[in-house]
N, C-alpha and C positions, 0 to 999 in steps of 0.2 A: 572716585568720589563716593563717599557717605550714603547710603540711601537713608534719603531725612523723611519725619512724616510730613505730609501737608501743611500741618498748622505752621512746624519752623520753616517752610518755605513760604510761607505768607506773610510771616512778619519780616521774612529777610528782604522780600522785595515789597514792604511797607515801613521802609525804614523811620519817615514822617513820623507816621503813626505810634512806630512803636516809642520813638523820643518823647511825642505828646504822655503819650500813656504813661512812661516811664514818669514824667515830669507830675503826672499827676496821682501818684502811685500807686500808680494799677498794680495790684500784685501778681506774681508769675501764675497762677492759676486763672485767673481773669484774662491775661493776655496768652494764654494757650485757648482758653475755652472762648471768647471774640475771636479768637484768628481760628476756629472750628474745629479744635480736636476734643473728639469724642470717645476715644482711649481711657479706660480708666484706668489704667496702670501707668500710663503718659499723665495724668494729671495727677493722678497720687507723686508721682516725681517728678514733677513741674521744675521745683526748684534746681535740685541737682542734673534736669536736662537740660534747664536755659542757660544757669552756670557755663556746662561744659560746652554748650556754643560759643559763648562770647568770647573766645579767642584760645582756650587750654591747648595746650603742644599735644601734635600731634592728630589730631583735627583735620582732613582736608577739607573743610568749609568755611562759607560766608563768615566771620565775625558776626555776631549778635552781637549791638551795644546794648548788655545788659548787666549791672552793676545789683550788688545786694543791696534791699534796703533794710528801712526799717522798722519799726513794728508799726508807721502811722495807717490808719485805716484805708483800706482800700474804698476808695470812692463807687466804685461800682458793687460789691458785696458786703459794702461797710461792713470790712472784717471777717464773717460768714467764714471766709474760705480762708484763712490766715489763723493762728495758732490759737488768736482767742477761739476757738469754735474746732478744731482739729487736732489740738495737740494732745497727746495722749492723758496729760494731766486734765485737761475739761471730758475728755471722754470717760476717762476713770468716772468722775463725776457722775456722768449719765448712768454707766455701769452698775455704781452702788449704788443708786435710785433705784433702779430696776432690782435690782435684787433682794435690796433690804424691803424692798413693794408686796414680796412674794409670791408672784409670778411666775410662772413655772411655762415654757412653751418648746414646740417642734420648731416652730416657726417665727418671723418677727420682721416689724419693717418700721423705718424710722420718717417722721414727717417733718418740715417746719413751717410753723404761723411765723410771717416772715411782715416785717409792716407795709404797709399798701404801698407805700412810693416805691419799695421793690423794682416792682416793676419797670416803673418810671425809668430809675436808674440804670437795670438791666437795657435795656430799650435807645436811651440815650446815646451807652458806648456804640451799641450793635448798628444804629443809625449813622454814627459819623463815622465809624468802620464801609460802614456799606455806601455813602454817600461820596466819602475820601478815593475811594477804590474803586467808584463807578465804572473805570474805565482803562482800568488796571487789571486785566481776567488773570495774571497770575497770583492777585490775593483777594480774589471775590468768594465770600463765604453761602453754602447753601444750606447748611443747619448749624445751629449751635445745640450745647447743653445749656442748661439752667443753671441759675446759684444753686437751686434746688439739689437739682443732679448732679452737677461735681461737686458738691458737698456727700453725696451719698456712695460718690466712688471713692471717695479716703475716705470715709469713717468705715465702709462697710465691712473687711475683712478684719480689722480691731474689734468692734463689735459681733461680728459672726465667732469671730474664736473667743471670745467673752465669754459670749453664751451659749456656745456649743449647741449653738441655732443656724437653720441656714435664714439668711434675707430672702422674701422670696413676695417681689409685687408690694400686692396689699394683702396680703394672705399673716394670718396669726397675731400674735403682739402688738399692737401698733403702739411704738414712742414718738410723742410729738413733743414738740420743742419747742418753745413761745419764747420769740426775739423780740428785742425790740429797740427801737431810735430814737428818743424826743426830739433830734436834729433834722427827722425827714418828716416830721409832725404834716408839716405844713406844701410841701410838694406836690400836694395833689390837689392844689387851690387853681390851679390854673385851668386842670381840665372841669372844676367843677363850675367854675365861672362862664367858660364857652360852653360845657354841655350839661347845663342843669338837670336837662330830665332824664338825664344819666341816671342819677341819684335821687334816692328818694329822701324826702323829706321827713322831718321825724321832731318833734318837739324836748328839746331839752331839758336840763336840770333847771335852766332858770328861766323856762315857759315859752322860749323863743324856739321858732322855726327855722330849722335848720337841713342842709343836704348834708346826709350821712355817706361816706363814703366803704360798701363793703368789696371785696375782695371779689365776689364773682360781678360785681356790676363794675369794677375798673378793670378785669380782664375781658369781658364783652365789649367795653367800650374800646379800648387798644386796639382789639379785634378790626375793628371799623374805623377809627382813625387811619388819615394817609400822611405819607411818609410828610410832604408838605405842612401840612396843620401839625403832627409832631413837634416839626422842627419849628414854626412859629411861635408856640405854648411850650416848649419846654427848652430854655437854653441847656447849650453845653458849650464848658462842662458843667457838672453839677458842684453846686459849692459846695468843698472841704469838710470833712468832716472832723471834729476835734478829738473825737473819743471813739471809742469798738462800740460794737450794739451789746446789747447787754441780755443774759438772759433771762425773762422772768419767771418760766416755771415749765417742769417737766412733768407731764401726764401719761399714764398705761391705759391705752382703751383693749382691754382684750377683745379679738373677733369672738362672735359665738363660738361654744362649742357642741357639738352635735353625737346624742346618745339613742342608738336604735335596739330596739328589741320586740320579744313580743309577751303579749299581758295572759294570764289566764284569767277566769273570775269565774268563783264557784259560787257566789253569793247572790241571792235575789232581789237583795235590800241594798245595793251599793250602786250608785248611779256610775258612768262610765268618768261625768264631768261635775262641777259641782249644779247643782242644778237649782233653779230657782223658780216660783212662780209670785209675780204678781209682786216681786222684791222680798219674795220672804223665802228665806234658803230651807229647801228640804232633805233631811238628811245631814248627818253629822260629818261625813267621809264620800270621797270620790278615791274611783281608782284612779285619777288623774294624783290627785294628792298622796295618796299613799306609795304609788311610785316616785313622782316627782320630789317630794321634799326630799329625800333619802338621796338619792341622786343628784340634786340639788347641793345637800350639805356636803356628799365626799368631794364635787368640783368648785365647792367653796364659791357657787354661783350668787350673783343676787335676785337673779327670776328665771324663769323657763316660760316656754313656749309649747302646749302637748298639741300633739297631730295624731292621726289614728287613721287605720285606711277601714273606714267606714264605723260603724255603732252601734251600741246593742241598747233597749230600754231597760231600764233597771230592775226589771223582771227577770232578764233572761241573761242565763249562763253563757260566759265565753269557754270553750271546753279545744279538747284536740289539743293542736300545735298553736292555740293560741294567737290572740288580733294582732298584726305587726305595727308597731307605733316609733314613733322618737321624739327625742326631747331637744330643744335649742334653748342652752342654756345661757344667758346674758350677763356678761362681767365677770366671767370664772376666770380663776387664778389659776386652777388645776386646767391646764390643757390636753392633758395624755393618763394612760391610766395601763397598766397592765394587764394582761388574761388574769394575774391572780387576783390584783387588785379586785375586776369586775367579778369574777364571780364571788369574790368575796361581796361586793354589793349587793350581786343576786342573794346572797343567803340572807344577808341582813333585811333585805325587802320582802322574802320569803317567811320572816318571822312570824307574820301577819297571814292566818290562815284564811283570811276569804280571798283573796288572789294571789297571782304566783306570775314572775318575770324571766324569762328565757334569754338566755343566747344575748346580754349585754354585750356592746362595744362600740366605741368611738365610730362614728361614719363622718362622712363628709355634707356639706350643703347639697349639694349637685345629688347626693345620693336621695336628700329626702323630698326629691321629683316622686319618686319610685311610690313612695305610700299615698299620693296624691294620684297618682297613675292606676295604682293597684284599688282605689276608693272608685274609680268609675269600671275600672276594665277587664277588675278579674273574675273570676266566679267564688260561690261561698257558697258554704253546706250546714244543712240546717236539719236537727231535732226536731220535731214536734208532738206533741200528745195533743188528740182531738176530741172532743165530746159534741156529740149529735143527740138529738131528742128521738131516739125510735133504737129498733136494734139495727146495728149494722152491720149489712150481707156478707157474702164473700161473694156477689155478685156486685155491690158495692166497690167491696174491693177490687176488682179485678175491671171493673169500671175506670177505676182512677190511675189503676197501674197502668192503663192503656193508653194514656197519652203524657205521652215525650216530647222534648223541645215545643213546648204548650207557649204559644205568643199571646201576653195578657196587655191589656189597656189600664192605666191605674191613673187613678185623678190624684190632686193631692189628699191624704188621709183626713178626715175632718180632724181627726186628734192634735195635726199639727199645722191645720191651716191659720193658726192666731199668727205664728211664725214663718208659713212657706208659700210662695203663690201657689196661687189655685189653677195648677199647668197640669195636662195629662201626658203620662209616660206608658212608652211598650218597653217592656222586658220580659224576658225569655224563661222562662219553669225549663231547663235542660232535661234533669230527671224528677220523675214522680215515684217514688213507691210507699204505700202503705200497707200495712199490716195490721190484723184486726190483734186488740188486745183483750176484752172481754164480751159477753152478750150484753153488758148496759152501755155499747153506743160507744166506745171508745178505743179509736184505732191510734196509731200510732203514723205519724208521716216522714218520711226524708225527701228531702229535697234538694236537690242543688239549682241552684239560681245563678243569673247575670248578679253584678253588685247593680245595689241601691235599688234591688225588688222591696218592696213592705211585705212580710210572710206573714206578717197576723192579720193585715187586709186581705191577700190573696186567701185566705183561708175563711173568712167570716164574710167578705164581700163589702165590708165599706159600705152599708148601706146603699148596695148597688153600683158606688166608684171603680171597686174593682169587677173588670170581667175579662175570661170568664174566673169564679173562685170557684173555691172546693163547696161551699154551699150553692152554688148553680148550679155545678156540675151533679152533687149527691141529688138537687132538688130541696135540700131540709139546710135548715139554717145550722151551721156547727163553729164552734167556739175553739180558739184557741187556750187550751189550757194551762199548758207548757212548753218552752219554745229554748231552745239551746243552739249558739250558732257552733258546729263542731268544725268548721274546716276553714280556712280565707285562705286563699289560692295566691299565693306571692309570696315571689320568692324574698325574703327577708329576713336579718340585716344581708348586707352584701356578701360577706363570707360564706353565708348559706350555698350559695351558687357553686362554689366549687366544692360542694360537698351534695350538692342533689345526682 
């Protein structure tokens, strides 16, 4: 004997069932995927398996009475799953849409907006299957696929070799596919009758009140319908359909794409973001923008998204190894980009002499946790030049060199309390050292800090917000002069890691 899969042992001992189906021409993908097989290489070859059932020599098996049909619509997938919608000539189709789209991806996954009685119909077969068979355990089903889903196990290997992409989830490309039926228009008046506050109401084009029916409030409601109420509100079978669904339009949502590096800024005049007060923008240029548009145009993006693991005021230099940042770029065509490619970016962004962009390349979502993580958790090092009103000692100095891992209190800065609540924070002063630079008062500080210290509070004292500051500590009130952030402590973009 044969070792057969499941599903054609279910419909060989639902032979009923399978005459019903056949009479109502269920097509062979419908009647493998209700009798439960979940095999996509078994329903990519529905036809040519159920064929070879129904009696070919040689065979030691059951007969299947199963006979070719013909192209009329399957009542449970109306069509979905039968040539209109699978044959390589509508797929071609899809194919030169995407392409002539100019779309470019690693990745890609295909969707269908499918019409709401979908459902319906799906649910219909699966019911009298399951009600017929109650008491039958040799053709009782305990999952099915979807129209959805055996639709996605034949197209997907045509399409993967199309586009010399892999499918994968919801990950890259996404192609949706908008089907549709004026014949199932009306199908979902039943459940909207018994369960009005299903649906919400919504006033139409011609002023009247109406229950609209969308897509996730008839699959909550299914959810919660029993098998009983089903079958009272919805006969079977469902009436015939006379024509295929038809399709009315194919759409490319590309997923973000995701660009990390890190920024220098030698400029004192260039804000980090575009900055505004009071709605009137100050400043001509951000470093947001002078990176972002550039990077923008090579992924042929139509907006981005910048992130930065922490920020400097537009006074103060980003210096060192530079702030690690990335970009999410929305609706890029360019998915991928090569080493040469990006540092070609890097030069072209590099043209622009008050900042400077390192170490471009494609990361992932999940990776840009990391600058969000490195914004509270890492450390960062900081320049400073101070001025004090008096001369300052090297007893001074050797004062402030003297305390390490210094635990300070800081209130919000008044400078940005229009913006931040007014919450008090402890963070850590790791290292202190300064250096005296002349006899008129002015030394020189490094610092490294917890992220998200304020270094120009910790130094002037906030009108007393900050304690302890470098003006408490000296005793004399002293001024940040110049303030440069030289170090952020993270590791970034991802490849950096296997190279520290």
């Amino acid at each position: 004997m044969s070792l057969l899969p499941d599903s054609i042992r279910r419909l060989q001992n639902a032979e009923e069932l399978l005459s019903t189906f056949r009479s109502l021409s269920v097509c062979n993908v419908c009647l493998l995927r209700i009798a439960g097989e979940t095999s996509p290489h078994r329903i990519r070859d529905s036809d040519q398996l159920l064929m070879a059932l129904a009696g070919a020599d040689g065979l030691d098996v059951k007969p299947l009475d199963v006979k070719p049909l013909g192209e009329a619509p399957c009542p449970c997938c109306f069509s979905v799953l039968q040539s209109d919608f699978c044959s390589e000539e509508f797929l071609k189709k899809v194919i030169d849409f995407v392409k002539t789209s100019g779309y470019t991806m690693n990745t890609f996954w295909c969707s269908l907006t499918l019409p709401n009685a979908a459902d319906i119909r799906m649910r219909a077969f699966d019911e009298h299957w399951d009600q017929t068979c109650m008491d039958n355990s040799d053709a009782r089903v305990r999952s099915r696929l979807s129209v959805k889903d055996a639709w996605k196990a034949i197209v997907t290997p045509v399409l993967s070799s199309a586009f010399a992409a892999k499918w994968i989830g919801h990950e890259g490309l996404e192609i949706n596919l908008q089907i549709d039926h004026p014949e199932m228009d009306d199908e979902c008046d039943p459940l909207i009758s018994h369960f009005p506050k299903s649906f919400q109401e919504k006033r139409g084009p011609d002023g009247k009140m109406k229950r609209v029916v969308t897509r996730h409030a008839l699959e909550n409601l299914l959810k919660t319908v029993s098998s009983s109420e089903f079958k009272d509100l919805v006969k079977f079978p469902p009436k015939p359909l006379s024509q295929p669904a038809t399709l009315t339009a194919i759409t490319c949502l590309p997923c973000p794409v995701y660009v990390g590096g890190r920024y220098l800024k030698y400029s004192r005049n260039i804000s980090q973001t575009p900055w505004f007060i009071e709605e009137e923008r100050k400043g001509d240029i951000s470093v947001e923008e002078l990176i972002c548009r550039k990077i923008c145009d090579k992924f042929e993006a139509q907006s981005w998204r910048f992130m930065t693991s922490g920020r400097e005021d537009i006074d103060v230099k980003c210096l060192g190894d530079g702030r690690p940042f990335g970009v999410e770029l929305i609706g890029a065509k360019i998915a991928a980009a090569s080493e040469t490619d990006m540092q070609n970016l890097e030069d072209d962004i590099n043209l622009n002499t008050d900042i400077a962009v390192r170490y471009l390349e494609v990361v992932s979502r999940s990776d840009m946790q990391i600058i969000k993580k490195g914004e509270e958790e890492k450390t960062k090092t900081y320049v400073a030049r101070c001025q004090v009103d008096r001369v300052v000692t090297e007893q001074d100095i050797a004062l402030l060199n003297s305390h390490q891992e210094l635990s300070i209190k800081q209130k919000t800065p008044v400078r940005v309390l229009h913006r931040r609540a007014n919450t008090e924070r402890r963070k850590v002063i790791h290292t202190l050292s300064a250096k005296l630079l002349d006899s008129t008062g002015q030394f020189r500080l490094l610092l490294k800090t917890q992220a998200g210290t304020y270094i120009k509070e910790f130094i002037h004292g906030d009108f007393g917000r900050t304690e302890p500051s470098i003006s408490s500590l000296l005793g004399q009130e002293t001024e940040c002069e110049e303030l440069d952030v030289t170090a952020v402590d993270l590791v970034w973009p991802p490849s950096r890691q296997m190279i520290q």
